[in-house]
C-alpha positions as CSV (number, residue, x, y, z in Angstrom):
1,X,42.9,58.1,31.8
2,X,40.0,59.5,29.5
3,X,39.7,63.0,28.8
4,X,36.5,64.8,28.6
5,X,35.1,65.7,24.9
6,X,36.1,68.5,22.9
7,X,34.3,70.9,20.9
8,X,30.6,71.4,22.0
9,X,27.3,72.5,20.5
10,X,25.9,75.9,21.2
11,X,24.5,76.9,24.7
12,X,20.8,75.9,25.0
13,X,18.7,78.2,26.8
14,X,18.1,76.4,30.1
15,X,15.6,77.1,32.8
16,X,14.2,80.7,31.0
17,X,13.7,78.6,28.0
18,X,10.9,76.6,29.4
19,X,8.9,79.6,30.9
20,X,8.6,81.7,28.0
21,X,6.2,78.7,26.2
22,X,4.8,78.3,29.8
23,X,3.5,82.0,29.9
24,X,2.0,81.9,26.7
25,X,0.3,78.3,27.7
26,X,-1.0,80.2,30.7
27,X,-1.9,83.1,29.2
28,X,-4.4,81.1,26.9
29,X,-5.2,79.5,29.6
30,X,-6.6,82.5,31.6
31,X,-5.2,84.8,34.7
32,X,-2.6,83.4,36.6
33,X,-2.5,84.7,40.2
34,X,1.1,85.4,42.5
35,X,1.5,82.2,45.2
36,X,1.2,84.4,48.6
37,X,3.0,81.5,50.2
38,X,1.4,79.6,53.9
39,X,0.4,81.6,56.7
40,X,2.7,81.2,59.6
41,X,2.1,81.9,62.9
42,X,4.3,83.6,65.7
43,X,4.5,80.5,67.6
44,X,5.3,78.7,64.4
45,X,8.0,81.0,63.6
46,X,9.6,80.8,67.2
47,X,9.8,76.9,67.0
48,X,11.1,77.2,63.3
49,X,14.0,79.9,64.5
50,X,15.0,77.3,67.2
51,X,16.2,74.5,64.8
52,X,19.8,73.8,65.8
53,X,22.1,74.3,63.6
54,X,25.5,74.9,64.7
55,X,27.9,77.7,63.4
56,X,27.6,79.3,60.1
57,X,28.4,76.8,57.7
58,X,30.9,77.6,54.9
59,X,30.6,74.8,51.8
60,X,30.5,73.5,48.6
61,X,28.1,72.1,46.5
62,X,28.3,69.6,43.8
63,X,26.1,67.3,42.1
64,X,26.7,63.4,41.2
65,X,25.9,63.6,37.5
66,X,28.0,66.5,36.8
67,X,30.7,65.3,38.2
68,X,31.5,61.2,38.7
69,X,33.0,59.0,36.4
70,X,30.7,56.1,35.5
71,X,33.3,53.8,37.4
72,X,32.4,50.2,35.3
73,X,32.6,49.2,31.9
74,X,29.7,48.2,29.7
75,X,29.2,44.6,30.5
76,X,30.1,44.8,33.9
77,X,26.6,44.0,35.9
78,X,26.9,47.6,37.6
79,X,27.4,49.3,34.9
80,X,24.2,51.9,34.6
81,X,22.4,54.4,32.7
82,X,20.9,57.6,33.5
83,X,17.9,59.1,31.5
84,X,20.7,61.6,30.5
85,X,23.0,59.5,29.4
86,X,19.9,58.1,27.1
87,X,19.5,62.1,26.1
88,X,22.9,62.4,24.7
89,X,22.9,59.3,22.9
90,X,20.1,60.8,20.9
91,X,21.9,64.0,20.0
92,X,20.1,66.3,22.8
93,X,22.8,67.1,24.8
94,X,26.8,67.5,24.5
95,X,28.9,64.4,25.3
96,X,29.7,64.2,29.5
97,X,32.8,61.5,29.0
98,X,34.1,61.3,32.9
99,X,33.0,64.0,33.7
100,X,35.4,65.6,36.9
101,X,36.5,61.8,37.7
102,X,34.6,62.3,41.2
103,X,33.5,58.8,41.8
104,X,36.8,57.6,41.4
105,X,39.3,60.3,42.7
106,X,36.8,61.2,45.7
107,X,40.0,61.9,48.1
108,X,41.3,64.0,45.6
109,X,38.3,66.3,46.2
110,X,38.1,65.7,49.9
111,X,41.8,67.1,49.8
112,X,40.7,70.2,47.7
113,X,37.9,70.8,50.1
114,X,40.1,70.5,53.4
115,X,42.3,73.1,51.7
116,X,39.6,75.6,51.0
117,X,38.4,75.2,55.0
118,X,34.6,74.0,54.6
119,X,32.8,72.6,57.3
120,X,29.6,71.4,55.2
121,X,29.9,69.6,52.0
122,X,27.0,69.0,50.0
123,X,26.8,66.4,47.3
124,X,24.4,63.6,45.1
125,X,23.9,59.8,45.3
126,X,23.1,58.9,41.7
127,X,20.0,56.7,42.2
128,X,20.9,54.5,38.7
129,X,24.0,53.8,40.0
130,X,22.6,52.3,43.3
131,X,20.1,50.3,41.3
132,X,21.3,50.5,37.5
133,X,17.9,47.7,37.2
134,X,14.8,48.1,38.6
135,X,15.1,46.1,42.2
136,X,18.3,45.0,41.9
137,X,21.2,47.0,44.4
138,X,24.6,47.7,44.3
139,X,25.9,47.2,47.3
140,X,29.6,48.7,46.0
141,X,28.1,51.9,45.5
142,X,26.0,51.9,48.3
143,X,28.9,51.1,50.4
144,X,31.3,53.8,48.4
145,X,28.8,56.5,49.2
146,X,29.1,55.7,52.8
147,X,32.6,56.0,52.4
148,X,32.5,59.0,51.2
149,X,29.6,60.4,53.9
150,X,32.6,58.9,56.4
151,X,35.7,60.2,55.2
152,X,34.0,63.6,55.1
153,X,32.8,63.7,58.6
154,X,36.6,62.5,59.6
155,X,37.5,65.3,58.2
156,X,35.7,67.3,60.4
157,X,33.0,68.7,57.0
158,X,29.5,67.4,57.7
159,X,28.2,66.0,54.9
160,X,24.7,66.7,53.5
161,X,23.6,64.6,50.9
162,X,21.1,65.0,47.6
163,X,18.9,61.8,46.9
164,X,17.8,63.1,43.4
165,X,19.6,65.7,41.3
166,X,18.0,66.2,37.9
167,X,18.9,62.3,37.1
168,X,16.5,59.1,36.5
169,X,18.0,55.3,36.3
170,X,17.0,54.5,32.4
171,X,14.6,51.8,33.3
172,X,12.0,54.7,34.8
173,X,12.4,56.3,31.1
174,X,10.4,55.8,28.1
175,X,10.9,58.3,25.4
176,X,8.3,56.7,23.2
177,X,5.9,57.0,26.8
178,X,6.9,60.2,28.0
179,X,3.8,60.4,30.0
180,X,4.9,57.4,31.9
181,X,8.0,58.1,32.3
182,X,10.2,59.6,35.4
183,X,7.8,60.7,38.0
184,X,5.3,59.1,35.8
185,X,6.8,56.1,35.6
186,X,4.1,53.2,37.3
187,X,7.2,51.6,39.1
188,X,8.4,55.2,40.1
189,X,7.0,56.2,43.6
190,X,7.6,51.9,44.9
191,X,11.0,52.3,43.3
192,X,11.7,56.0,44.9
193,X,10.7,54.4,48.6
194,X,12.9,50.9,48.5
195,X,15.6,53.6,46.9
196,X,15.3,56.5,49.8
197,X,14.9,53.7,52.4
198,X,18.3,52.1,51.6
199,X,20.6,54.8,51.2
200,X,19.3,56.5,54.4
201,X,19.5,53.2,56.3
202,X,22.8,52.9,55.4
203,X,24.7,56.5,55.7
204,X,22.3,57.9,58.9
205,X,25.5,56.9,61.2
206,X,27.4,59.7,59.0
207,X,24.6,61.9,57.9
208,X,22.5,64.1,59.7
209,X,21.3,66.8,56.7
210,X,19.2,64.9,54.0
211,X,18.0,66.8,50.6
212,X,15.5,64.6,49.1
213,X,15.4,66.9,45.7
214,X,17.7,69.3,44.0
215,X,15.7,72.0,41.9
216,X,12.1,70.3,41.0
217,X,11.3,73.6,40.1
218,X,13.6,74.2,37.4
219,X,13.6,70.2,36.1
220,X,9.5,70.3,35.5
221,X,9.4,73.2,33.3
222,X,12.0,72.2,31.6
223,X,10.8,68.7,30.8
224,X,7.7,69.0,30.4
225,X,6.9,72.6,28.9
226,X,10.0,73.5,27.8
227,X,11.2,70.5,25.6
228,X,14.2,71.1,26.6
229,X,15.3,68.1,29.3
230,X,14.2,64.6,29.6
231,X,11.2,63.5,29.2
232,X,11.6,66.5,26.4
233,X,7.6,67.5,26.0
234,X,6.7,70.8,24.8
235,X,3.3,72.9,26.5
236,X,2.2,69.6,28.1
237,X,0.5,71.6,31.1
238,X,-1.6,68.1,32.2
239,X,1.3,66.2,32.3
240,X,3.6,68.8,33.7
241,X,0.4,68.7,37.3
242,X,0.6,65.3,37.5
243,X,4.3,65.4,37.7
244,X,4.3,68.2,40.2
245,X,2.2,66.3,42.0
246,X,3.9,63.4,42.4
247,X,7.5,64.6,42.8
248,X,5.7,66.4,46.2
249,X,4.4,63.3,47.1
250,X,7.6,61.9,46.7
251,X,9.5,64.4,48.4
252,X,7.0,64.4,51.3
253,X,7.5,60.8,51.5
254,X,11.0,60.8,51.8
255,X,11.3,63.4,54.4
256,X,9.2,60.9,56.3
257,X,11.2,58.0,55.7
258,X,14.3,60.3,56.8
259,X,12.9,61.3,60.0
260,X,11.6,57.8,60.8
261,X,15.3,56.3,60.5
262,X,16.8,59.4,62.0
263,X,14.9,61.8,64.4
264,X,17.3,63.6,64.6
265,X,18.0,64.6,60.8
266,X,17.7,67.4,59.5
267,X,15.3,67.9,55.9
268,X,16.5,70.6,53.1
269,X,14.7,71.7,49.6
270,X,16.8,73.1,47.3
271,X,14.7,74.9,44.8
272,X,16.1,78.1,42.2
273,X,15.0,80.9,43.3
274,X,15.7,84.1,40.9
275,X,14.9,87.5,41.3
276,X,12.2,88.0,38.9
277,X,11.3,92.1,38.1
278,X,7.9,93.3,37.5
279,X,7.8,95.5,34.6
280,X,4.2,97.3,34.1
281,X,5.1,98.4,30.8
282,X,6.1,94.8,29.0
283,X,3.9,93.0,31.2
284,X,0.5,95.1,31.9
285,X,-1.5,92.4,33.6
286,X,1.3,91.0,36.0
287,X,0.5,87.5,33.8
288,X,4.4,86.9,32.9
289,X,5.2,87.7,36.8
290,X,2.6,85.7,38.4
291,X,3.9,82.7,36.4
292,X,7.4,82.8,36.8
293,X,6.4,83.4,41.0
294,X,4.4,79.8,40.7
295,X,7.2,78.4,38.7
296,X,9.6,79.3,41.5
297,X,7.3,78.6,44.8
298,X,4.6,76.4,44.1
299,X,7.0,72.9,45.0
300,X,8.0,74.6,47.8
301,X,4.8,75.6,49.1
302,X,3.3,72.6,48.9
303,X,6.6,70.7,50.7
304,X,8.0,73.2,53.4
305,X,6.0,71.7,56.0
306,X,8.5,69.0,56.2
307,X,11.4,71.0,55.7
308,X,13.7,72.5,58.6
309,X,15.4,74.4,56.3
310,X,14.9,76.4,53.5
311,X,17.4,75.9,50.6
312,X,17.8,79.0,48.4
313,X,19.9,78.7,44.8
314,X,20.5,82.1,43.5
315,X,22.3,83.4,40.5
316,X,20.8,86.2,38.4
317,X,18.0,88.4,38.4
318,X,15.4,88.9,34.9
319,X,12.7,91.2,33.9
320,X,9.3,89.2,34.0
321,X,8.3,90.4,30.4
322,X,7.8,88.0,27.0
323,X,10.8,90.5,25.1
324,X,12.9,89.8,27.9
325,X,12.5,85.9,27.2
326,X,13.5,86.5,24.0
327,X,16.3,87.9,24.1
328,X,17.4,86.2,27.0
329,X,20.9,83.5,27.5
330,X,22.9,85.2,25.0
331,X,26.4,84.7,26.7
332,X,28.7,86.7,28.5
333,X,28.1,90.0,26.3
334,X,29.1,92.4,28.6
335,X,30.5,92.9,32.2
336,X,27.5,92.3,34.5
337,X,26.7,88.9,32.6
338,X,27.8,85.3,33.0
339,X,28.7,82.9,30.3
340,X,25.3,81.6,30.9
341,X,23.8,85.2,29.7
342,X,22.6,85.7,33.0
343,X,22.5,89.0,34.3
344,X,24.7,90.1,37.4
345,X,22.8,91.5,40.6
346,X,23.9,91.0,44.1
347,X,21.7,93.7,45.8
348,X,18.6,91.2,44.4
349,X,20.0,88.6,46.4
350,X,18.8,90.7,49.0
351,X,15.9,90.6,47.7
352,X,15.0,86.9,47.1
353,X,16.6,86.3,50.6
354,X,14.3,88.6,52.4
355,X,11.4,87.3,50.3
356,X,12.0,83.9,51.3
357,X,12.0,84.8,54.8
358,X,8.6,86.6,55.0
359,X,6.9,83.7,52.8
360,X,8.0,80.9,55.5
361,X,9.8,82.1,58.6
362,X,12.4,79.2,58.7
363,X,16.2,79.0,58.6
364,X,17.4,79.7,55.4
365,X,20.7,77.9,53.6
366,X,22.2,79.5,50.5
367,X,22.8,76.1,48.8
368,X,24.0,77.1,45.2
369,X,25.2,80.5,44.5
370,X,28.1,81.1,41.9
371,X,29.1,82.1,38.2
372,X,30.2,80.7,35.4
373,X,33.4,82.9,33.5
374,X,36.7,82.4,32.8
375,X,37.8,85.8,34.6
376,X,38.8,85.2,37.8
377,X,38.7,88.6,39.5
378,X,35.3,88.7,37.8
379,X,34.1,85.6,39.9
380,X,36.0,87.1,42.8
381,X,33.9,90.0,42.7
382,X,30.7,88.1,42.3
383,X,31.4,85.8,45.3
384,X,32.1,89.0,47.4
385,X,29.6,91.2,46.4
386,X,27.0,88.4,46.9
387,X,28.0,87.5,50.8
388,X,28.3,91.3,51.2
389,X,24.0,91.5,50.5
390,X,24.3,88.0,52.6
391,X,25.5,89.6,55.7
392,X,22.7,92.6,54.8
393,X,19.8,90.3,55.1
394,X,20.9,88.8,58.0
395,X,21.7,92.2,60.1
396,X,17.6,93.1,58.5
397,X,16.6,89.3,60.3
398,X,16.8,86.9,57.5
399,X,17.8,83.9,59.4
400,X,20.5,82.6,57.2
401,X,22.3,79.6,58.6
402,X,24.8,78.6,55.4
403,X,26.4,79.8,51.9
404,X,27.6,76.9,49.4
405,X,29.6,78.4,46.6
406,X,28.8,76.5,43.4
407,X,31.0,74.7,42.9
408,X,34.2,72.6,43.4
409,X,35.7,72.0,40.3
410,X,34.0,73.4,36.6
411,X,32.3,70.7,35.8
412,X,29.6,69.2,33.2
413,X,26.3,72.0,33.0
414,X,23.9,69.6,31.2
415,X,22.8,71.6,27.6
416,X,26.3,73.7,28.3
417,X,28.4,70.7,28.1
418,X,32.2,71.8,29.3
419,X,31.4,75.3,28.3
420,X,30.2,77.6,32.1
421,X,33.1,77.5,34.2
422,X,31.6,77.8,37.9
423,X,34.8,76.1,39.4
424,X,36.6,77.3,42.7
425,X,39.8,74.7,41.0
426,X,40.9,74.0,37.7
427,X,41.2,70.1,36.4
428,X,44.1,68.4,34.3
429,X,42.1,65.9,32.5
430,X,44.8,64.1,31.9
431,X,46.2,63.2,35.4
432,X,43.3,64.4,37.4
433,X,45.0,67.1,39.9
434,X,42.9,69.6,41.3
435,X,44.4,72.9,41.6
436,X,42.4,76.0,43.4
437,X,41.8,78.9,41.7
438,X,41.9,82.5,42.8
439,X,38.6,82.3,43.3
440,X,39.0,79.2,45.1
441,X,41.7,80.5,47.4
442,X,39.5,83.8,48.3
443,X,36.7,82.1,49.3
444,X,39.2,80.0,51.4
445,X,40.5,83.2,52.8
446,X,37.0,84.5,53.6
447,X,36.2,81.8,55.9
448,X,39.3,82.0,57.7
449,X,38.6,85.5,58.5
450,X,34.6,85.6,59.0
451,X,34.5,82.1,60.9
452,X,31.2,81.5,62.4
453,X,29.0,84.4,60.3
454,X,25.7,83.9,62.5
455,X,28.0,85.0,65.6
456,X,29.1,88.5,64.1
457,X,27.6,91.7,64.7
């Protein structure tokens, strides 16, 4: 069996990396204003409250390009490629190999999340790999990710699955056309509908919860301010609108599609949501603040219409200044960061969570929150410390329905490579065995003893 790469290139700075260029763009550009988010009205809220959800659901949440194995050989007519995989070959990113060997070993996950006691299980469909050329299908995948929506719900874990997760097939990419590329790409929103339409078609007798996009919100900075993910452009403000504009047409359109096959279903975002601080000394005129607020809300506002649930990612908390920026992602250099550099706070996940409820009034789901270290006790305490503010938002009426630890098993973190460990299990490369953590066996322990959260005083 393959083992994953070695040594890796330094850490890139990821999503902060993006909005530092991005504020000075806008600050040339003139005053940027905070998104206020849609008015909602007391009846609106009352029907939003009574979406039926069930218990408090306990899960995981992975992602397909971070973790399958490609599955075919070069040559083989299914064999595909991913934008990403495109990126790497150029020397952008660090080598992925087989990543977590997910595609493959599915049941060897399935096992791993029976043992931590789940009951929701959130993961991707990699569109390339359902059709690694433009119009043509694979119906193996297709049929494999069925398997996997099946097995899980025999399991008694309701799957919820991510149609898009950072990831393009490499037919929509064009690095010498950036600007038609991805959601750019002519063949892109025809392509996105024949994709949405199939997949849904064929798992709605398994799947109920649909998320049509992970994180647009952190992918279009990056991409196309940041020149830091595919397509890779750098302060391309025109071309970062029109691809806002379409990836919420495109998400609008496939919560349609969704509800049309399924009435029934159920339609998540998933968009990053960090804590950002205003600071009236390094950033006078609000101008950093106000920008970083649009970077995180202004896909969401424009798309939670057509959500039932509110999707909430959370990991760290940041001053809003330009020095902050700077000095930002510099590893885990003291106890309250992550190997990401990320800073440490719990009580702001208050904060976002109670933010989120006052801007829409829906059911929230914490779909991602986690860290990245090799100290165990120090993941420990940040899985504890974070449900702790959880439960606090909810006893002050945030309407949280969910928490997802991320994630399963430490996996492949796109400019990190192999380096952020944000597994609940370790992997043997070599033979594939899962083996839980003590991270991973606390968060199965909380479960067993909170059960159904919403139901506690």
């Amino acid at each position: 069996m393959p083992t994953r790469p070695g040594k890796l290139p330094p850490p890139a700075r990821i999503f902060r990396g993006a909005l530092l260029p991005a504020a000075l763009l806008f600050a040339l550009a003139g005053c940027v204003t905070e998104p206020w988010g849609p008015r909602v009205s007391k009846a609106q809220a009352a029907r939003n409250a009574a979406v039926p959800t069930g218990p408090f659901w306990w899960g995981v949440s992975t992602s397909g390009y971070q973790t399958e194995d490609k599955g075919y050989l070069p040559g083989d007519p299914r064999y595909f490629l991913t934008d990403w995989d495109l990126f790497i070959q150029d020397g952008r990113a660090p080598e992925r190999g087989d990543a977590t060997f997910s595609y493959s070993q599915f049941d060897r996950d399935l096992a791993l999340l029976r043992e931590i006691g789940v009951n929701h299980y959130r993961f991707g469909v990699e569109w390339a790999r359902v059709e690694p050329r433009k119009g043509e299908f694979n119906e193996d995948a297709i049929r494999h990710y069925v398997e996997i929506a099946r097995k899980t719900r025999a399991a008694g874990i309701e799957p919820i699955v991510c149609l898009w997760h950072f990831t393009f097939p490499d037919w929509l990419t064009d690095f010498k056309r950036k600007d038609r590329s991805h959601w750019l790409h002519p063949d892109a929103d025809a392509r996105w509908r024949a994709y949405v339409t199939r997949m849904v078609v064929a798992l709605k007798p398994y799947v109920r919860i649909y998320v049509p996009q992970n994180e647009p919100n952190g992918m279009l900075p990056l991409a196309y301010l940041g020149d830091h993910w595919p397509p890779s452009m750098l302060l391309n403000t025109f071309a970062y609108k029109r691809a806002m504009k379409a990836c919420v047409a495109q998400f609008r359109e496939a919560a349609a599609i969704i509800k049309a096959e399924r009435p029934d279903a159920l339609v998540m975002n998933v968009q990053a949501i960090p804590w950002w601080k205003r600071n009236f000394l390094g950033d006078p005129t609000s101008l950093v603040y106000n920008t970083v607020r649009r970077v995180c809300f202004d896909h969401l506002d424009a798309v939670q219409d057509v959500c039932d649930l509110i999707g909430v990612n959370y990991y760290y908390s940041q001053n809003a200044t330009l020095l902050d920026f700077l000095y930002a992602g510099r590893g885990e250099k003291a106890a309250n960061y992550t190997q990401m550099g990320w800073v440490i706070d719990p009580e702001s996940f208050y904060n976002v969570l109670m933010d989120v409820r006052r801007r829409y009034w829906k059911p929230i789901v914490v779909t991602e929150n986690g860290i990245g270290t090799l100290n165990e006790q120090k993941k420990i305490k940040y899985l504890r410390d974070h449900i702790i503010q959880l439960r606090r938002a909810m006893a002050d009426g945030a309407d949280v329905r969910g928490y997802f630890a991320w994630t399963l098993t430490d996996n492949y973190e796109w400019h990190e490579g192999y380096k952020a460990n944000f597994g609940l299990s370790s992997l043997n490369p070599r033979t594939g065995e899962r083996t839980l953590e003590p991270s991973g066996q606390f968060y199965r322990n909380l479960i067993a003893h909170y059960g159904d959260l919403s139901a506690r005083p």
